[in-house]
N, C-alpha and C positions, 0 to 999 in steps of 0.2 A: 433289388436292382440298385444301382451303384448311383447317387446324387448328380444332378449336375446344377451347373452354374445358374443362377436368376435371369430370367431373360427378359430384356427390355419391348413394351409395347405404349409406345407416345412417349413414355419417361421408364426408370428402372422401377419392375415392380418385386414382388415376392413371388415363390408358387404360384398360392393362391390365388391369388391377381390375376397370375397370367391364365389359370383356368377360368377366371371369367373373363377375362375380357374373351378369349377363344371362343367361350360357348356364347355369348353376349353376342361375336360376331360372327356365329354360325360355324367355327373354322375349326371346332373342337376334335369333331371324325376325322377330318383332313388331317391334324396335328395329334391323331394317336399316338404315333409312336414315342410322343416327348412327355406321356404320360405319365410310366412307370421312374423315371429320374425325378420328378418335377413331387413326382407324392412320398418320392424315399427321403427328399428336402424336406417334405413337412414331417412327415415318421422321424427324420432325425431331430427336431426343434422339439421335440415329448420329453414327456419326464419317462427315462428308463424305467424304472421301478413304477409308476402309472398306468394308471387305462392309457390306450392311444393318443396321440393328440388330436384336440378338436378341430383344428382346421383340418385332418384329413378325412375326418367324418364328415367336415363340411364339401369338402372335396368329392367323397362319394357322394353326397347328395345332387351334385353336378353332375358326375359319371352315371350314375342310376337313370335319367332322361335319355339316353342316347339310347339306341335300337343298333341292339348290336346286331343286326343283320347288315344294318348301313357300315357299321363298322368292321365286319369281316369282309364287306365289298369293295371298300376303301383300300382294306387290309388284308389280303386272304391269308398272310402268313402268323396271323394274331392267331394265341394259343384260345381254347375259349374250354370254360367250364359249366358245366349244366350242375347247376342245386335246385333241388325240391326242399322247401323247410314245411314243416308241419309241426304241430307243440299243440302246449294247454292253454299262452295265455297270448295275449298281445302281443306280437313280434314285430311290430312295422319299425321297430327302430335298429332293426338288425339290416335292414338293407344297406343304406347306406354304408356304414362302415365293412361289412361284407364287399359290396363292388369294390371300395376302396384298397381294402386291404390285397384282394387277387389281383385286383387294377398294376400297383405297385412289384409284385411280383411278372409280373407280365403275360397275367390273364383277363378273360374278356369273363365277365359273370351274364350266363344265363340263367336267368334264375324264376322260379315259379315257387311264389309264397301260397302258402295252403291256410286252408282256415281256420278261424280262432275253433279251439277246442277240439282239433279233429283227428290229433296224434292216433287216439286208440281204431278210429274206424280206419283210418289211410291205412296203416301197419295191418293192421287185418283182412281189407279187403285187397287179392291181388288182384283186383281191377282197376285201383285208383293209380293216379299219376305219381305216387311213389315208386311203381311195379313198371308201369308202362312208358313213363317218359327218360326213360334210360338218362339216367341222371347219373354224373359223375358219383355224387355227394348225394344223400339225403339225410337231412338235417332236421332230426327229432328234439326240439329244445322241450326240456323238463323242467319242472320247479315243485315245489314241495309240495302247494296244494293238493297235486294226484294223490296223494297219502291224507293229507288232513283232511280236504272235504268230504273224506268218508267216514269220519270217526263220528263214533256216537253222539250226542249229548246229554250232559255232560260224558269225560270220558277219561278212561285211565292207560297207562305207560301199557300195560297187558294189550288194551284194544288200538295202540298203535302198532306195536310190535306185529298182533298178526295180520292188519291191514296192510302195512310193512313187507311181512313176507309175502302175502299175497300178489302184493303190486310187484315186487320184483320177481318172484315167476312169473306171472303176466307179461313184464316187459322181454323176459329171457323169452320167452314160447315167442312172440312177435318178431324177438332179431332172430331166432332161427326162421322161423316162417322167411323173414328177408332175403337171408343167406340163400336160403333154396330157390327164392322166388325172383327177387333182385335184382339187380345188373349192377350197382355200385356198391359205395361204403355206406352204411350208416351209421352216423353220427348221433354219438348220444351224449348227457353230461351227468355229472353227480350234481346233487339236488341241495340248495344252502340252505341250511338249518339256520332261521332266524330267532334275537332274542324273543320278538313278539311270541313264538312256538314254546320256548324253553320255560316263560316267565307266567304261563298258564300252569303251572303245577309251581306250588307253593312251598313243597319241600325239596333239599336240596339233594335225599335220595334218591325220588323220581325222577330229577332234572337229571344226576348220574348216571340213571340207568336211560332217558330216555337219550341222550351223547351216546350211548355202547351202542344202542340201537339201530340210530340211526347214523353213525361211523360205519356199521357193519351192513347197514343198506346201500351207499355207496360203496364199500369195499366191492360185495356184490355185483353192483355196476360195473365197475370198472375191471372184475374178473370177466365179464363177457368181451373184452376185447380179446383176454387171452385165448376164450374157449374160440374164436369165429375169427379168420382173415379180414375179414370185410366190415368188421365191428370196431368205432373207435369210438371211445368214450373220453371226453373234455374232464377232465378233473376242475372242476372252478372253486374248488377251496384257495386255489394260490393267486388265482386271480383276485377273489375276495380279499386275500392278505393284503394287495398292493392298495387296498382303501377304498375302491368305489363301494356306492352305498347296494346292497343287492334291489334296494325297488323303492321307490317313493313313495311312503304310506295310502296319500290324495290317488296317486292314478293308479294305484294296485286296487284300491276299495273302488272306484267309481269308471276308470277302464279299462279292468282287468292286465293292466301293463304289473305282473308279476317278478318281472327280471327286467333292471331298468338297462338307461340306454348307457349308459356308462362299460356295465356288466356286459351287456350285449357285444360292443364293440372289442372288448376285451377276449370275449368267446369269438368275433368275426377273425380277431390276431392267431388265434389258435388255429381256427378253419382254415385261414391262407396258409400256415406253414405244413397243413397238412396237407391242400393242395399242392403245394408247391413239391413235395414228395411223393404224391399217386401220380405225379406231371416229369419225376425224372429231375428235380430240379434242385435238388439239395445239392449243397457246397459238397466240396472234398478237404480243400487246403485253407486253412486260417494263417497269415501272412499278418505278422505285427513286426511294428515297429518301436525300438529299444531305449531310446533317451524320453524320460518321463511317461513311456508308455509302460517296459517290463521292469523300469526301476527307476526310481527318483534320484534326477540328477541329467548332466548331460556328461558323458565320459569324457569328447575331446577337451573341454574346459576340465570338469572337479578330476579328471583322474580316477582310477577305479578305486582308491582312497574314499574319492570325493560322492561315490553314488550308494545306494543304499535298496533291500530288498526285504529289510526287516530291523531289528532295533532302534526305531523313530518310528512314530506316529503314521508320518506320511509313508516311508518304506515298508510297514507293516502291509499298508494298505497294497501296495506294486507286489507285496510277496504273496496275498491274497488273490492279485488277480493273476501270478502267475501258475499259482495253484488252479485256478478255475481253466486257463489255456492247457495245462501239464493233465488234468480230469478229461479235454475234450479230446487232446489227442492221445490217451490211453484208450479210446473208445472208437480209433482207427480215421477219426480228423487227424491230415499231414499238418505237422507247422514249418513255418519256413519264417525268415528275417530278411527287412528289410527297411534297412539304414544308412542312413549318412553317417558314416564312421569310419575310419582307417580298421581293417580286415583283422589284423594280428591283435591290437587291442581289446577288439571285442570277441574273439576267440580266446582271450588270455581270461576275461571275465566270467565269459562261460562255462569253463572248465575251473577254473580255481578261485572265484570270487565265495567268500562263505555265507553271503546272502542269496545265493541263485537257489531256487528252485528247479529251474529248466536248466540244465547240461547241452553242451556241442550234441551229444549222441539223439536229444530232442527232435532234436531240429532236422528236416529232410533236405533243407537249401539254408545258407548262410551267406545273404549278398548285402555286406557291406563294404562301403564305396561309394567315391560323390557324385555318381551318376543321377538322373533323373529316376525318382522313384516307378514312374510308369513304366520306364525303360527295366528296371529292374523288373518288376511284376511282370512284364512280357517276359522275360529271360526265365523265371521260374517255373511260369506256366511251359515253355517250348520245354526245359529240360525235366518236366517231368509229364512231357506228353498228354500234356490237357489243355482244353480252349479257357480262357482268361472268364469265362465266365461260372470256373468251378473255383475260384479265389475268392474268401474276402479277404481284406483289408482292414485293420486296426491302426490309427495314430493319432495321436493328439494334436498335429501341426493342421491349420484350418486349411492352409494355402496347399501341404501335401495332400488333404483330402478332397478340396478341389479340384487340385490338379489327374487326379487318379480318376475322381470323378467325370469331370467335363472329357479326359481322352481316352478314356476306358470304362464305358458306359457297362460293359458285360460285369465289370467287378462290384462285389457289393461292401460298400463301404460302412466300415463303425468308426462313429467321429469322436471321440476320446474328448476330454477336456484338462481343463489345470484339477481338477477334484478326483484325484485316485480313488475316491472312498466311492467313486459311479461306475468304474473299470468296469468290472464284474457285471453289474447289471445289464451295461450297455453291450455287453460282447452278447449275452445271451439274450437280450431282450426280442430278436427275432426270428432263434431258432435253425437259422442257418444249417444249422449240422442234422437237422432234426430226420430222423428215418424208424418208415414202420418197424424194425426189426435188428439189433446186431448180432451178425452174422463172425463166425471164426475167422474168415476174411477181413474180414474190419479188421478187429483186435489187431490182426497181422500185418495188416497193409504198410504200418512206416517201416515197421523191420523191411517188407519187400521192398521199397523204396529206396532203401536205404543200401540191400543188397545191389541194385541197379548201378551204382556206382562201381563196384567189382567190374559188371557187367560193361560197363562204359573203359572204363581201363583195360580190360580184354579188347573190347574195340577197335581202341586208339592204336594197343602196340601192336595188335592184327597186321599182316600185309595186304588182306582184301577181306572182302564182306564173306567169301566162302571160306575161309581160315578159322574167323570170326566165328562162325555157325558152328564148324566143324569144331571148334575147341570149345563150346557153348555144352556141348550134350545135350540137347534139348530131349525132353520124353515127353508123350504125350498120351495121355489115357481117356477114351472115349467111347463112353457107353452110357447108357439111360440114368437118367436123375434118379438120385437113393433120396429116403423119404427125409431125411436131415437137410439133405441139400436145394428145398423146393423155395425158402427164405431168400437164401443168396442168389439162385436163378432167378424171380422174380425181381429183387434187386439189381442183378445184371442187367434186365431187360427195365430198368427204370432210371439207370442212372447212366446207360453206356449210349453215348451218341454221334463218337468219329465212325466206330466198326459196328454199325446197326445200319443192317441191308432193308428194312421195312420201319424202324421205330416206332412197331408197336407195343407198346407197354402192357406187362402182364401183372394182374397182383397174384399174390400165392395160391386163392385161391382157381384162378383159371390158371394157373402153371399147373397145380392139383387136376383140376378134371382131365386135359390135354394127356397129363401122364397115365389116367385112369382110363383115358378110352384104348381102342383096341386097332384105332385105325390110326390115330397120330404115335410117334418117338419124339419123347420128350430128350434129349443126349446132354449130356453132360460134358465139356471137354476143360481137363485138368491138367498140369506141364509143371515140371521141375525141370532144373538144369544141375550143374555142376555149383553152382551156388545157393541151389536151395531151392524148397517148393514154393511154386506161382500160385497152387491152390484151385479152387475152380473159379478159372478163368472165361469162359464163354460158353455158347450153345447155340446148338443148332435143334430147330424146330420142323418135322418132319409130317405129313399128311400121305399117309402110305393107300388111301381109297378111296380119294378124291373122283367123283364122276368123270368119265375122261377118260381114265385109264390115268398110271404112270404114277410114279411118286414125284410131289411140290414139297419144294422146302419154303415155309411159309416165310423162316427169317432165321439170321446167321448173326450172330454178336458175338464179339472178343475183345477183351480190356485193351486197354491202349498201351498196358504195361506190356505187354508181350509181343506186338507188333513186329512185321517184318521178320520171325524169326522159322517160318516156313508151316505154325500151326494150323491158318487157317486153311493151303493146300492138302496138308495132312489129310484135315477131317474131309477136308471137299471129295479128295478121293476114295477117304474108307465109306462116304454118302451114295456116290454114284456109283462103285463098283457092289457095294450091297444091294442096288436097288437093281444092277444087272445080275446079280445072282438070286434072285428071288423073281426074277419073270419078269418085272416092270419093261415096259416098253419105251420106256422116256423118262427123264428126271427132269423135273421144270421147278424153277426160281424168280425168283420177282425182285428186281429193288426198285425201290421207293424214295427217292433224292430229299432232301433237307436239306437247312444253312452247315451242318457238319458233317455230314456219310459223304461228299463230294470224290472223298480221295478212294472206296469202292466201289466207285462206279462199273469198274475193268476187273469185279473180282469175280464173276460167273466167266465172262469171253475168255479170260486166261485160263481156265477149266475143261476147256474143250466146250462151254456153254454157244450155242447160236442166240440173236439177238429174234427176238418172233415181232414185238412192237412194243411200240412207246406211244404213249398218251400224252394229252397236250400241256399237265402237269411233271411230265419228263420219266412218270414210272416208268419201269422196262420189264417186259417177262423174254426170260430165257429159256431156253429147249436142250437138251444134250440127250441123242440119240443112240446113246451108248453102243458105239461102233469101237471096235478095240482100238484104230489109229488113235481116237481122240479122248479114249479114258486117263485121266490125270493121274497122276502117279507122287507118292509120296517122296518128298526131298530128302537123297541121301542122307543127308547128315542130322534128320529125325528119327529117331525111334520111337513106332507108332504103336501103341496097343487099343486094338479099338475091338468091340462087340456089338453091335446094333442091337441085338435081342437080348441081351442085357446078361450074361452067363459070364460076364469078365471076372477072371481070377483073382 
């Protein structure tokens, strides 16, 4: 979430401050919602390349007292996450920094800590509250001991290795058991091999062979993410790189605190951006800005002469970090700019300056001009048909980052400084971009973006919106999800929230079963134009033997890139008339309101749908009684190929 300004209580404080004095005067629930800005302030005062910073650990230790039941009462619209954590050794110092970190993100942590030493019974038995208390997350922290307190004494590289393999089939049989048994992710980490481990064997061949070893016991681990949807494994070797210590010798030998609080917190930063991705909440677009951010110098003063992206010290460093934005958005992150600069000059840099790394053709929006930068960031987000809260923001200007901050609290800000040589660090220090899986979509996305522009100029010279359509070609292809495409559906359904009739989130693995049963259609809908393929673009979720008689369409999502272009009538009609030709007695829908799905409210009633009731949180279930007057019919100027039972050519 995107900083904002320090708020005064008696005199100007910091954050921090303002969290106590709020919980000091009881006011803290009441003032949730100025939570997630107030801790992206302290998250920014860190050292990038560091563990977290410590006031926001201290921070969590505020937020951890409050009963977030008080707080979803206060709040009903607070996102909330259930973790179960279980492990080997002393974990109380994961809370904290845990609540913090979802805190900031703009989640509420419910959280149930399990007990010391109990990783292998929870994982085993599916009666404990790993199985039964439907947990978002559950969160198995490991550390080396499981391996060494079993070796002999004394004992050789031989009798670690197969203790070694042993423990990791072990752990492999418990995350299937999960999978099958389960209701969320589990979480698991690669295990740090400390010197105190290495420096018990004396020669410097054993200490080599036991590195292979145990390199390829974590390789292991972190192969069960690939083998299992629901399996995500923490890599903490890179955490360990940025310096904390993995454990305090004192409380590792006398309170079993095995992975200190440092480490911990560092693991908590990883948990929230992985929350933040099972929640639908990963960025799209990284929006930087260009004088001393993508190159040393400022162009309206030095001239494009005067600025530099490489040959200097300092510009080496701006050409490093445009390589690391030029890797994210190769990986289907939009970039866009956003500068105070006269327009032709810096379109003249971008194209012919022979320090750039990034090109015009980069970039999905180019808004330079001396407008207010917020003013801009709203301009970008409307023209590429997304809510301001799928932006972040990169710049070095403290006053531009306030300002973004304090009036566009959705966007999340990275606060740049005068030291290019922390570019890099800071952009990725929280993961923004971060998603379970990329999908061929991705990769493709700025080119479709980019096509969109064709598509806007077609628009513009149009004489009306039906002209418009009609010289668009749209096609549309709709039949049952093929087993490639069950990534990018589950993605659709995690990250789409204007055209998301229910917003409920699927991970791969429940898009997998849904496709596998016999009584749901899993449908795929896919659209090219005269411009080019859109790709798979949405879906429709189908329950064809729901008690009751009749087919429910549980939920209807479609990117916002393709909007208004007659798709989702398309599918609605090849829905209801399939379900009138197979006997159904009724097609029923449901939507389910949010701060974004507002503008679908009117997408069932224009379908020939009746309105049956609404509940006091504003859902609505629809009825459509498939009488021929009122079956919806596909818009001329689409060409519809749909199959329901999945036989499409």
């Amino acid at each position: 979430m995107a900083t904002v300004a320090s708020t005064t209580v008696g005199e100007r404080t910091g954050p921090l401050d303002r969290l106590r004095a709020l919980h000091r005067e009881g006011r803290l629930v009441a003032a949730y919602p100025e939570v997630p800005g107030l801790l992206a302030e302290l998250a920014a005062a860190g050292d990038p390349a560091g563990p977290p910073a410590p006031d926001l650990v201290r921070a969590g230790q505020l937020l951890a007292r409050l009963d977030p039941a008080a707080v979803r009462a206060a709040h009903p619209a607070v996102d909330t996450f259930a973790a179960v954590v279980t492990g080997h050794s002393t974990l109380g110092g994961l809370t904290a920094p845990l609540t913090a970190e979802l805190a900031r993100h703009g989640m509420l942590l419910r959280l149930r800590p399990g007990d010391f030493g109990s990783w292998f019974r929870d994982l085993q038995d599916t009666g404990s509250e790993l199985y039964t208390a439907r947990a978002d997350a559950v969160l198995c922290v490991l550390d080396a001991q499981i391996v060494f307190d079993e070796l002999p004494h004394p004992w050789l590289v031989e009798d670690l290795e197969r203790i070694a393999a042993a423990k990791l089939a072990l752990i492999g049989s418990l995350a299937e058991r999960y999978v099958a048994h389960g209701t969320g992710t589990l979480v698991l980490n690669t295990l740090p091999l400390l010197r105190g481990h290495t420096r018990r064997l004396v020669d410097a061949r054993s200490r080599a062979r036991l590195g292979v070893v145990w390199r390829e016991f974590n390789a292991g681990l972190l192969r069960l993410s690939a083998a299992h949807d629901r399996v995500h494994v923490v890599d903490l070797d890179p955490l360990v790189a940025c310096g904390p210590p993995v454990q305090d010798p004192r409380l590792a030998a006398y309170a079993k605190v095995l992975l200190g609080d440092e480490l911990l917190a560092g693991y908590a930063r990883e948990v929230g951006h992985l929350a933040r991705g099972l929640r639908g909440r990963t960025r799209k677009v990284l929006v930087v800005d260009l004088d001393n951010t993508l190159w040393d110098g400022i162009l309206g003063d030095d001239g494009p002469e005067g600025i530099a992206a490489a040959t200097t010290y300092r510009g080496e460093a701006f050409g490093r970090f445009q390589k690391a934005v030029g890797q994210i958005g190769a990986q289907g992150v939009l970039l866009a700019v956003c500068s105070k600069n006269d327009r032709e000059p810096v379109l003249g840099v971008l194209r012919d300056h022979p320090d750039m790394v990034l090109r015009e053709q980069d970039f999905v929006r180019v808004n330079a001009n001396w407008e207010p930068k917020d003013g801009n960031l709203l301009d970008i987000a409307r023209r590429l048909n997304l809510g301001v809260d799928s932006l972040v923001f990169a710049d070095d200007s403290p006053f531009e980052c306030g300002l973004v901050a304090g009036s566009l609290p959705g966007v999340a800000v990275i606060r740049l400084d005068e030291e290019p040589a922390l570019h890099v660090e800071r952009l990725l220090a929280d993961g923004w971009f971060d998603v379970p899986e990329l999908t061929a979509e991705d990769r493709a996305r700025a080119a479709q973006y980019r096509t969109d522009a064709a598509r806007q100029d077609l628009q513009e010279s149009a004489g009306s919106m039906e002209e418009y359509l009609a010289g668009l070609g749209v096609e549309v292809s709709f039949s049952p999800v093929r087993e490639h495409e069950i990534a990018r559906v589950s993605q659709v359904t995690l990250r789409t929230n204007q055209f998301n009739l229910t917003t409920e989130r699927l991970q791969q693995a429940e898009v997998r079963a849904l496709l596998g049963s016999p009584d749901h259609r899993v449908l795929a809908i896919r659209s090219r134009d005269r411009f080019g393929d859109n790709g798979l673009v949405g879906a429709v979720f189908v329950d064809t033997a729901r008690e009751g008689g009749g087919w429910h369409i549980d939920n209807m999502l479609l990117s916002c890139r393709v909007f208004a272009r007659g798709i989702e009538q398309s599918c609605l009609a090849a829905v209801v008339r399939a379900a009138r030709d197979a006997g159904a007695g009724a097609v029923y829908a449901r939507y389910r309101p949010t701060a974004k799905n507002h503008k679908v409210r009117g997408l069932y009633p224009s379908a020939g749908f009746a309105e049956l009731a609404e509940d006091g949180a504003g859902a609505v279930t629809f009825r459509h009684d498939l009488a021929d007057e009122t079956l919806p019919v596909v818009p001329g100027h689409v060409r519809l190929t749909a199959d329901l039972a999945g036989t499409l050519s």
